[in-house]
C-alpha positions as CSV (number, residue, x, y, z in Angstrom):
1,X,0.0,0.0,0.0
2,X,1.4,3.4,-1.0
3,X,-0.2,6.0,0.7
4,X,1.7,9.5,-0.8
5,X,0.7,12.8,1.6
6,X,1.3,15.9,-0.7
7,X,1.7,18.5,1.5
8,X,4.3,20.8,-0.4
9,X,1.2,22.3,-2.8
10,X,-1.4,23.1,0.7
11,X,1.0,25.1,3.0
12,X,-0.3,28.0,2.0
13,X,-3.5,27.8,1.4
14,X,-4.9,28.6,5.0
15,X,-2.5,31.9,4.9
16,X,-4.5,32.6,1.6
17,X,-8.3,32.0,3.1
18,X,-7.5,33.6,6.3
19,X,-6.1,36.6,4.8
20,X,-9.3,36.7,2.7
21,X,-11.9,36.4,5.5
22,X,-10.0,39.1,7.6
23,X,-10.5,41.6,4.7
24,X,-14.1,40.7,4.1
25,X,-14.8,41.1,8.4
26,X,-12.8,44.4,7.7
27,X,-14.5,45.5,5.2
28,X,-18.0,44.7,6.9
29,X,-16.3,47.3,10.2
30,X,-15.7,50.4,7.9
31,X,-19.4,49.9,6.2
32,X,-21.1,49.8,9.8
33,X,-19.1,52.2,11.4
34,X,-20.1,54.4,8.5
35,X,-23.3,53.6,9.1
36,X,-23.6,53.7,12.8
37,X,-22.0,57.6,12.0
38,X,-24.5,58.2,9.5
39,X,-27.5,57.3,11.7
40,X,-25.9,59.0,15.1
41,X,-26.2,62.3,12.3
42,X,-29.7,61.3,11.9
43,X,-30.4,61.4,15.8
44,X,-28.6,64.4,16.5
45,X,-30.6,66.3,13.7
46,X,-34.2,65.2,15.0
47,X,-33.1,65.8,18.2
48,X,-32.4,69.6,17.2
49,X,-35.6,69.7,15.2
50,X,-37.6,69.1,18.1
51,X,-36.1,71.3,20.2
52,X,-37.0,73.8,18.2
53,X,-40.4,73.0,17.9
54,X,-40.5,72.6,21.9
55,X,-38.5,76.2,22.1
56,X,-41.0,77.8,20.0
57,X,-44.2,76.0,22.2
58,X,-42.9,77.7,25.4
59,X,-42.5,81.1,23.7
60,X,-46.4,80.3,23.1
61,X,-46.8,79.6,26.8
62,X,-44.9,82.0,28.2
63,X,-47.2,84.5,25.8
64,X,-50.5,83.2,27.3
65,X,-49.4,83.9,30.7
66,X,-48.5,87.8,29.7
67,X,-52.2,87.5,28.5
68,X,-53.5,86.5,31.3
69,X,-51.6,89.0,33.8
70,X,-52.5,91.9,31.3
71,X,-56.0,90.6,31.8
72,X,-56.2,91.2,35.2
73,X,-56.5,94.7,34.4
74,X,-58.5,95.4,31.2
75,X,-58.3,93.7,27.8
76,X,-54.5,93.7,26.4
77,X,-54.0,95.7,23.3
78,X,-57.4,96.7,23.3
79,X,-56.4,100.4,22.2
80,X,-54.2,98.7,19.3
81,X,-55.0,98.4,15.8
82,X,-56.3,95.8,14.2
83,X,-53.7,93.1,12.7
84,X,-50.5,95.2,15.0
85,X,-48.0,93.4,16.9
86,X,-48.9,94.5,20.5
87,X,-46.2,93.1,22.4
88,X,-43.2,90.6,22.3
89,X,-41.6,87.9,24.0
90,X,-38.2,87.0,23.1
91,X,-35.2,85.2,25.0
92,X,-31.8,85.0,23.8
93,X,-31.1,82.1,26.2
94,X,-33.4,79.9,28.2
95,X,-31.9,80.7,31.2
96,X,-35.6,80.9,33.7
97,X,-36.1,76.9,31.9
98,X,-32.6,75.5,33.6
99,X,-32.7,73.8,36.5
100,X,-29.5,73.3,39.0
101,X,-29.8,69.8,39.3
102,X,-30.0,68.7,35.6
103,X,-26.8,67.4,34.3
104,X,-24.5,69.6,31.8
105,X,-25.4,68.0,28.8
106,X,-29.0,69.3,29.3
107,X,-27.5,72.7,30.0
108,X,-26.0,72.7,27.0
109,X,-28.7,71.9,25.3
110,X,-31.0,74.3,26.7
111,X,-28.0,77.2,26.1
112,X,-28.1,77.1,22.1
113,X,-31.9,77.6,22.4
114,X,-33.7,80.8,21.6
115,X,-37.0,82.2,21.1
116,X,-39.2,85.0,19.9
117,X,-42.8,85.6,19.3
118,X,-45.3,88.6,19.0
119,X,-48.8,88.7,19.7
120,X,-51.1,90.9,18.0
121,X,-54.9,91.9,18.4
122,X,-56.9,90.1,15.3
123,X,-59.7,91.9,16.3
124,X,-63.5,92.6,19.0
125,X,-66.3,91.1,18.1
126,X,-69.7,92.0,20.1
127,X,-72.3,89.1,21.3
128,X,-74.8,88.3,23.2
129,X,-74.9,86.1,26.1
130,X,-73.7,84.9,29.2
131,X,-70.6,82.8,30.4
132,X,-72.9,79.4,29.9
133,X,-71.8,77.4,27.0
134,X,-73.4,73.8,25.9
135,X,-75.3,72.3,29.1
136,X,-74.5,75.1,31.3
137,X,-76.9,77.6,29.4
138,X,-79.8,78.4,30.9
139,X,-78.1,78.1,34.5
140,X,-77.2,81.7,35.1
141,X,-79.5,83.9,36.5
142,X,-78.9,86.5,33.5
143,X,-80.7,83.9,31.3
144,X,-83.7,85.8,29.2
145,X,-81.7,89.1,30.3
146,X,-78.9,89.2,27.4
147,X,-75.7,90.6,28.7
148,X,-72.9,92.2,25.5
149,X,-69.6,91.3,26.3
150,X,-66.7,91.9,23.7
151,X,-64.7,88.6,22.5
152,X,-60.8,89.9,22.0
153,X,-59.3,87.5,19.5
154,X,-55.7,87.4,19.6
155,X,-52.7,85.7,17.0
156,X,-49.4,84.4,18.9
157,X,-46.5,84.1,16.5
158,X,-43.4,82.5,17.6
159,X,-40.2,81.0,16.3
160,X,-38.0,78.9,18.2
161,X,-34.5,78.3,17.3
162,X,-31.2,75.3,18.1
163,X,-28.5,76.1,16.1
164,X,-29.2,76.3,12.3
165,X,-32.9,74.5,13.0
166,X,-36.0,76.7,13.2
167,X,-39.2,75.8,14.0
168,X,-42.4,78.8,13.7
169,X,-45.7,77.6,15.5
170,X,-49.2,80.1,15.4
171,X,-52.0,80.2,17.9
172,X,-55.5,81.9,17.8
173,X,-56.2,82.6,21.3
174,X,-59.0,84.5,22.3
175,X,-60.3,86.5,25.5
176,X,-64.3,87.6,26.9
177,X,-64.8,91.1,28.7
């Protein structure tokens, strides 16, 4: 029996495959770190867009609540024009929003973000009628006795701002006297 081993032509083929395998796995690195980066991007982008959005909502708030202190008083920007910016609200950093125990990432955050908006007086409009509204009416004792009040309808503008993102948000509010 003559059993021949031929190892001479196989020594390096395991070099050959291994080398081969270890640039495919490499290869298969560099395309998911690229893509890991590429998606990180993504996050970091929505992230900015919605702080902008959210930025430009507590302008709106922080509008509502000037409303309500002026209407403590009298109507606000009753004596403007129709259509006129009546007051602003701005803030070039979001200072009153930071709190002392959030870490500094947040502050960060919350340091790149600005606002602005600007409410103006849409306009009075004249009715009839009391404060009740859908099952309440009929439950004031001023019902049969029509009382005028004037409706003050308002327009809140605001822009919030992160960086190069900008995000612009309206309201319609509106007010009885």
């Amino acid at each position: 029996m003559n059993i021949s081993l031929q190892s001479k032509p196989r020594e390096g083929f395991i070099i050959v495959i291994s080398l081969i395998l270890m640039l495919v796995m490499m290869t298969m690195g560099v395309g998911l770190y690229y893509s890991v980066k590429q998606s990180s991007e993504q996050v970091g982008s929505n992230i900015k867009k919605s702080d902008a959005f959210y930025t430009a909502e507590s302008c709106i708030a922080e509008a509502r609540i000037w409303l309500k202190k002026e209407a403590l008083s009298a109507a606000p920007c009753k004596n403007v024009a129709a259509g006129k910016i009546c007051h602003t609200v701005n803030s070039t950093k979001m200072s009153k929003w930071q709190l002392s125990a959030e870490n500094q990432t947040f502050k960060n955050r919350t340091t790149s973000q600005n606002y602005e908006c600007s409410i103006s007086l849409l306009g009075k409009v004249s009715y009839e009628g009391g404060e009740g509204v859908g099952f309440d009416i009929g439950e004031s004792d001023t019902y049969g006795n029509a009382m005028t009040k004037t409706k003050y309808m308002y327009r809140i503008n605001s822009k919030g701002s992160v960086g190069s993102f900008e995000s612009s948000v309206e309201v319609i509010d509106s007010m009885i006297f």
